[in-house]
C-alpha positions, 0 to 999 in steps of 0.5 A: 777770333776775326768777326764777320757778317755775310750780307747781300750786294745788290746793284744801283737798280736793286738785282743782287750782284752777289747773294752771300757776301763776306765783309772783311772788316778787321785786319784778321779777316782782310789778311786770311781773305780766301785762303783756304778756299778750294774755289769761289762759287756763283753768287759769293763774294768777300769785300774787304774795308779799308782796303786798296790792294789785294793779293792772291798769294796761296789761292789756287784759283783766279779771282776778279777783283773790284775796287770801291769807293768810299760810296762802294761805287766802281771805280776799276776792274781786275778781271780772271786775277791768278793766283801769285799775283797782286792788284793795285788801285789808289784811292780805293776805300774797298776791294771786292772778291768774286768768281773769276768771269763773274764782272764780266757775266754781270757786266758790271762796269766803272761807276756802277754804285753797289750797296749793302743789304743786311737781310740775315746771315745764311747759309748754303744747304744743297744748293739753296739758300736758307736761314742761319737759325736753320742751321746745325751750329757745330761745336768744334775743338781744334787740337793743335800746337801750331798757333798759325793754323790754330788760327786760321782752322777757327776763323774759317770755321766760324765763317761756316757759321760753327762755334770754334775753341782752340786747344793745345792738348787732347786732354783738354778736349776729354774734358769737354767731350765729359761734359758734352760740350763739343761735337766735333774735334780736330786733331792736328796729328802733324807731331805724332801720328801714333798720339793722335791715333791714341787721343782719337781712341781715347776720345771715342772711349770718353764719349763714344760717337764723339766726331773726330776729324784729323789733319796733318801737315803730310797725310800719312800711312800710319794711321789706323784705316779707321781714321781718315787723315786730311792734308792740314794745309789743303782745301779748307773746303774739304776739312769742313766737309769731313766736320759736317761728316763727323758731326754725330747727328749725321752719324759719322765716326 
């Protein structure tokens, strides 16, 4: 599992370029960047190190992209980068990641000097800002065969401040849902659809008010409607949604 720390950026003259920014540190975390991401907001960011050169392979939106120093001083700029595209700088040590228009609305420019400031993990919660110890750490079970997103469901769950397992079977997630030690499970029904709605069933029958949350590779018409299927490759953003739906103190399924 890829670790990460959200931090705060500020500027040379101590305001806050970037509120909630994602240090990509270990090859993981620097090569799953942003996928799965519906959009970047105001006041996000990831900063990848080392790092001299980014991608936007399978984004689906434009970003800006700040190349660093080893000081995290500017030195270039890549504004509104689409996605498919790639961005070069030699002799960068960092790349930063932010909204598509966000350098040009803080008119930062070359030789600005950044910094990090750790003031605790946190978390958005209706538009604020509040403490990680504030906030429901879910624990999830991604039920899948496909490693690949196995994966990638668990880095970007933890990066939503949750506590993630892999599982290759549902019925090792009956048995933590025996011993109520799991909230939410993520069933990838992209194999069988009928099994998944069985699982899903016998889930609920273990434990009932278990959230159940399934994805698949193409949404399907042969789930029970009681079961909403999200696209498994789509918006990361909305499966994460549907988590927090499903999560039983939130009185999902």
């Amino acid at each position: 599992m890829a670790s990460f720390r959200e931090l705060t950026l500020e500027r040379g003259d101590g305001t806050v370029l970037c509120h909630r920014c994602v240090l990509a540190d270990n090859i993981y975390s620097r090569l799953v960047g942003l996928v799965g991401r519906s959009r970047l907001d105001a006041g996000e960011g990831l900063l990848m190190r080392p790092a001299f050169s980014v991608h936007t392979s399978f984004l689906r939106f434009p970003i800006d992209v700040v190349f660093l120093d080893r000081s995290l001083s500017v030195i270039a700029l890549a504004p509104a980068l689409k996605p498919w595209r790639a961005a070069v700088r030699r002799g960068a040590h960092a790349v930063l990641e932010l909204p598509s228009g966000e350098s040009t609305v803080k008119g930062l420019r070359v030789g600005e000097e950044l910094r990090l400031v750790d003031r605790g993990r946190v978390a958005r919660n209706g538009g604020g800002l509040i403490h990680e110890e504030d906030v429901d750490r879910i624990r999830i079970a991604v039920v899948s065969r496909d490693r690949r997103f196995s994966r990638l469901a668990g880095f970007l769950l933890a990066r939503h401040g949750h506590v993630v397992e892999t599982l290759r079977t549902a019925g090792e997630a009956r048995q933590r849902a025996e011993t109520e030690s799991v909230d939410v499970v993520v069933l990838d029904a992209s194999s069988s659809v009928a099994a998944a709605a069985r699982s899903a069933r016998a889930l609920h029958g273990t434990r009932p008010g278990l959230g159940v949350v399934v994805v698949a590779d193409e949404p399907s018409d042969e789930l029970p409607e009681s079961l909403r299927v999200l696209e498994k490759w789509g918006s990361f953003d909305d499966i994460a949604a549907e988590i927090r739906r499903a999560y039983p103190s939130d009185n999902g399924y």
